[in-house]
N, C-alpha and C positions, 0 to 999 in steps of 0.2 A: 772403797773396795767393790761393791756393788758397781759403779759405774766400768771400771776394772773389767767386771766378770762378763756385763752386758758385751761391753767392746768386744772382747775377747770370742764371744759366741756368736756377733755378729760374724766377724771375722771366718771363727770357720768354717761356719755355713757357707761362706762364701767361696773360701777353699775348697770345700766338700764338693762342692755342684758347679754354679753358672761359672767361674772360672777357669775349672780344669777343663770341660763342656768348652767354652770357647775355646781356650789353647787348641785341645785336638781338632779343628776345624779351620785352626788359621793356617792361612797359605805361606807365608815366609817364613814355616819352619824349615822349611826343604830348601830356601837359602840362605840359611844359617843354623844349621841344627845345633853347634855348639851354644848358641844364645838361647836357644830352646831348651837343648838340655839343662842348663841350669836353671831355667824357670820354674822346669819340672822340678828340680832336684828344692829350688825355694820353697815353692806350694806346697811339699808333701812333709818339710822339715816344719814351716809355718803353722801348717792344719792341726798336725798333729802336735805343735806345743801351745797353739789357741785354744784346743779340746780340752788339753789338761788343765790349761789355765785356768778358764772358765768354770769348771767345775770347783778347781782349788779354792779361786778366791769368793767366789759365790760359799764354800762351804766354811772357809774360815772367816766370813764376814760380822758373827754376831761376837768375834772373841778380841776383835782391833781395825782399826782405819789403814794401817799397813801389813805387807808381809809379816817384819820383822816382830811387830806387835802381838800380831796373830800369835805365829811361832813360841815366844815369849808366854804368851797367854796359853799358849796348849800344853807346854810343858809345866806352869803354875796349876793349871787342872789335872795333868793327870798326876803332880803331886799333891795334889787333895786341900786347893787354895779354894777356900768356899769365897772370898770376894770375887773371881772369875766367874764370867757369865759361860755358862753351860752351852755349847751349840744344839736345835734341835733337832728329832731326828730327819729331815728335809736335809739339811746341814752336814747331819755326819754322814749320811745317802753319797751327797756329793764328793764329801772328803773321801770315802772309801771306794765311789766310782775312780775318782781321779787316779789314786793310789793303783788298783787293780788294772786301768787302763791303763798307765807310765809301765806296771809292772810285766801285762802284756803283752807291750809292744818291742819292751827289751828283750822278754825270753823269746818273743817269735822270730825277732831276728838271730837269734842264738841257735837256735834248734834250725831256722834254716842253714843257718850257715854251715852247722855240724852237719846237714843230712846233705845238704850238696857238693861237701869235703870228703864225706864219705861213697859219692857216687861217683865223683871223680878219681875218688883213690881204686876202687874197684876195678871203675874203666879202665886206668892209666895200668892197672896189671894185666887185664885181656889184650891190651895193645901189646903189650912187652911179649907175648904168647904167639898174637897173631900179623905184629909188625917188623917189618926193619927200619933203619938207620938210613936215612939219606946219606948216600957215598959225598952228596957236596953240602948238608948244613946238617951237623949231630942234632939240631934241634927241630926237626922235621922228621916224620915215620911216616914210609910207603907200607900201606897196607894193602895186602895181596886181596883184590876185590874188582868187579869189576865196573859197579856201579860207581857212575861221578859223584865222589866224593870228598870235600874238602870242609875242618875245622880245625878250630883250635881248642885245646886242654888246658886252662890258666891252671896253675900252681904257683906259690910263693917257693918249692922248693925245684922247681924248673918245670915252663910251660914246655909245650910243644902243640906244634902244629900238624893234623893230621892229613894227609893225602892220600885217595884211593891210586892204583895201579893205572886201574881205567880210567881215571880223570887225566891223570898225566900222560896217557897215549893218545887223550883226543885233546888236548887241548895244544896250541902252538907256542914257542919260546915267551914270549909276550904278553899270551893271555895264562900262562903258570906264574909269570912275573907278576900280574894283575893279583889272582888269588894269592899269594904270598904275600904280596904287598897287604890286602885287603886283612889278612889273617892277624898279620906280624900287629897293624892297627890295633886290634881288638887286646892281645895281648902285650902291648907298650902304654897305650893309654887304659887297663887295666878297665873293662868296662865289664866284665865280672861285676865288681864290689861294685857296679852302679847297678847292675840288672840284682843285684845279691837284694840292695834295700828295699827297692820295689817290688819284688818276690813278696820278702816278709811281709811289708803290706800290705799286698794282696791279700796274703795270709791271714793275719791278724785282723784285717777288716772287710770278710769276705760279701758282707751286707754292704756295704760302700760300694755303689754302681761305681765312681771315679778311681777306686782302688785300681778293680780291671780296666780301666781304661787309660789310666797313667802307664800301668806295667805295656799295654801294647804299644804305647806312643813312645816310650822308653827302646824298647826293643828295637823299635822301627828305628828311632834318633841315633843308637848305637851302630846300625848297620848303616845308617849315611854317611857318619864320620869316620866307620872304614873306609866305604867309598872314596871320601874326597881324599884320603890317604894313599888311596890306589892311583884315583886320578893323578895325583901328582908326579907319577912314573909311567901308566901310558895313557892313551888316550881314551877317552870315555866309551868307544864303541869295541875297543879290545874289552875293554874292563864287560860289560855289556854281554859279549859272545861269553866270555868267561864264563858269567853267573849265571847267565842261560843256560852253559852245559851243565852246570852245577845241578840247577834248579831242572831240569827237564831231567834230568838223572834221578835225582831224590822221587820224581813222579812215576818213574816206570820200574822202582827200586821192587825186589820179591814182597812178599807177604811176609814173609819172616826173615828179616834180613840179620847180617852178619852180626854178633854180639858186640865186636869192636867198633859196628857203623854209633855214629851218635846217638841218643835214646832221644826219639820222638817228644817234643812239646820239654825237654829237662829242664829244668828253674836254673837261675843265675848264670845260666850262660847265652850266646846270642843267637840268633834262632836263625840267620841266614836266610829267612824266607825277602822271598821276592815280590815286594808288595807295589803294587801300583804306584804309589808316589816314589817310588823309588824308581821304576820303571821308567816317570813319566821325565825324572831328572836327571835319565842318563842320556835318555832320545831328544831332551831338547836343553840345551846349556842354559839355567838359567845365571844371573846375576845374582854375586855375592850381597847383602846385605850391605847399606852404607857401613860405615866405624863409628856415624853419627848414632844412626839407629842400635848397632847392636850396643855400642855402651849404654845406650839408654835402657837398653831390653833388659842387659846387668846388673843395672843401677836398682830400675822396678823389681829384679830381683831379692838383691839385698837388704830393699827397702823392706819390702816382705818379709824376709828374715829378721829383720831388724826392729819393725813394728811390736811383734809378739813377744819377743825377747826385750824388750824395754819397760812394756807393760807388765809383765812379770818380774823383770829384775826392780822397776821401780813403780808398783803399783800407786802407790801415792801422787804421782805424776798429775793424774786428770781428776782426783779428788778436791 
């Protein structure tokens, strides 16, 4: 169990820092963000079941050589089995670290979720106040505004996509097809409930320098893979003018702008910003990733998932 718990902490130290630190710095995410995105989405499910692990098995180690042992033996203690060896308090430190960490990281993802279901229900009533109905898709609202403005509102009980007035007067047939394209993306591949977990994370591990850094790399990876969604109906330099007028709008947007425009920096949603690697892989076409390489990017994945979850499900393994 001891060798267990060691693994396990090396592990997420590793997750914690030099790992995520590298990912955010490598260049072939931007050709292949979906292989990135799941790397991110491994590391952050790994780390955080390596943390509990470690602590778990470190703490139930003075009471059996396995899990189930353990287990066995803690409920023979706390029904008042004097042959049971007592854990000390080192030991129960850790049990009760582990416990309150597993416990805070479910409620913060909970309480995000509620508080960002609740800001979307609020907004989605100010649009209904301050929008209409696109005459050609019910699931689109022109908002009378004059600032370039385009997002999307995910909902489980009907998204919709937002358009200002003024973005659709300056933009031409093609580059409206681009943002729509770009929008509909975010709300079919439902990248909400991706930006939703990373949020909590952040959240709940606001001491974690990689916490903030995962959620921006995340951000950024969700707005490429609208991208290549867009590109697949026009061409990169339409898509390009597009998000320019977007982006050069949001800059020169009032001081206090419209209540129905989207709420600066709001959690679990996609941020639309226009970040230089994004910039840099609409003005120069790179190359897809091989199929060799991204399966393998998957696999390192999985593997990672798969590691910490074995050692927990079968700690006795490298005993």
């Amino acid at each position: 169990m001891l060798l267990t718990s060691y693994i396990l902490a090396g592990l997420a130290i590793l997750l914690a820092w030099p790992i995520p630190v590298m990912l955010s710095r490598a260049r072939w995410s931007t050709r292949s963000p979906f292989a990135a995105m799941i790397l991110w989405q491994s590391i952050a499910l790994a780390g955080g079941l390596s943390m509990i692990g470690a602590l778990l098995f470190w703490g139930l180690n003075p009471m059996g050589n396995t899990l189930i042992s353990s287990l066995i033996s803690g409920v023979k203690l706390v029904l008042g089995d004097p042959n049971v060896n007592s854990p000390g308090t080192v030991h129960i430190f850790a049990l009760s670290t582990a416990a309150l960490l597993g416990f805070h990281l479910v409620l913060t993802l909970i309480r995000a979720a509620w508080r960002i279901t609740r800001q979307r229900a609020k907004h989605r009533h100010i649009l209904s106040l301050l929008s209409e109905k696109s005459p050609t898709d019910p699931t689109t609202l022109v908002l009378d505004h004059e600032t370039p403005v385009a997002y999307c509102l995910p909902s489980f009980s009907g998204s919709v996509t937002v358009l200002s007035r003024g973005l659709v007067k300056q933009l031409t047939e093609d580059e409206l097809r681009a943002v729509m394209a770009h929008e509909r993306a975010h709300l079919d591949q439902r990248h909400d409930l991706l930006l939703l977990a990373f949020t909590s994370w952040n959240d709940a591990l606001p001491w974690l320098p990689t916490s903030k850094l995962s959620l921006a790399a995340v951000q950024e990876l969700v707005e490429m893979l609208a991208d290549d969604a867009a590109l697949r109906e026009v061409e990169p330099k339409t898509l390009l003018r597009a998000l320019l007028t977007v982006a050069t709008g949001a800059l020169g947007a009032p001081a206090t702008p419209n209540a129905a425009l989207p709420p600066e920096g709001a959690p679990g949603g996609p941020t639309e910003e226009l970040s230089s690697r994004r910039l840099k892989r609409l003005l120069t076409v790179q190359p897809q990733l091989g199929g060799g390489l991204r399966a393998t990017i998957i696999a390192g994945a999985l593997f990672l998932i798969a590691l910490p979850t074995t050692l927990v499900i079968v700690p006795g393994f490298f005993e």
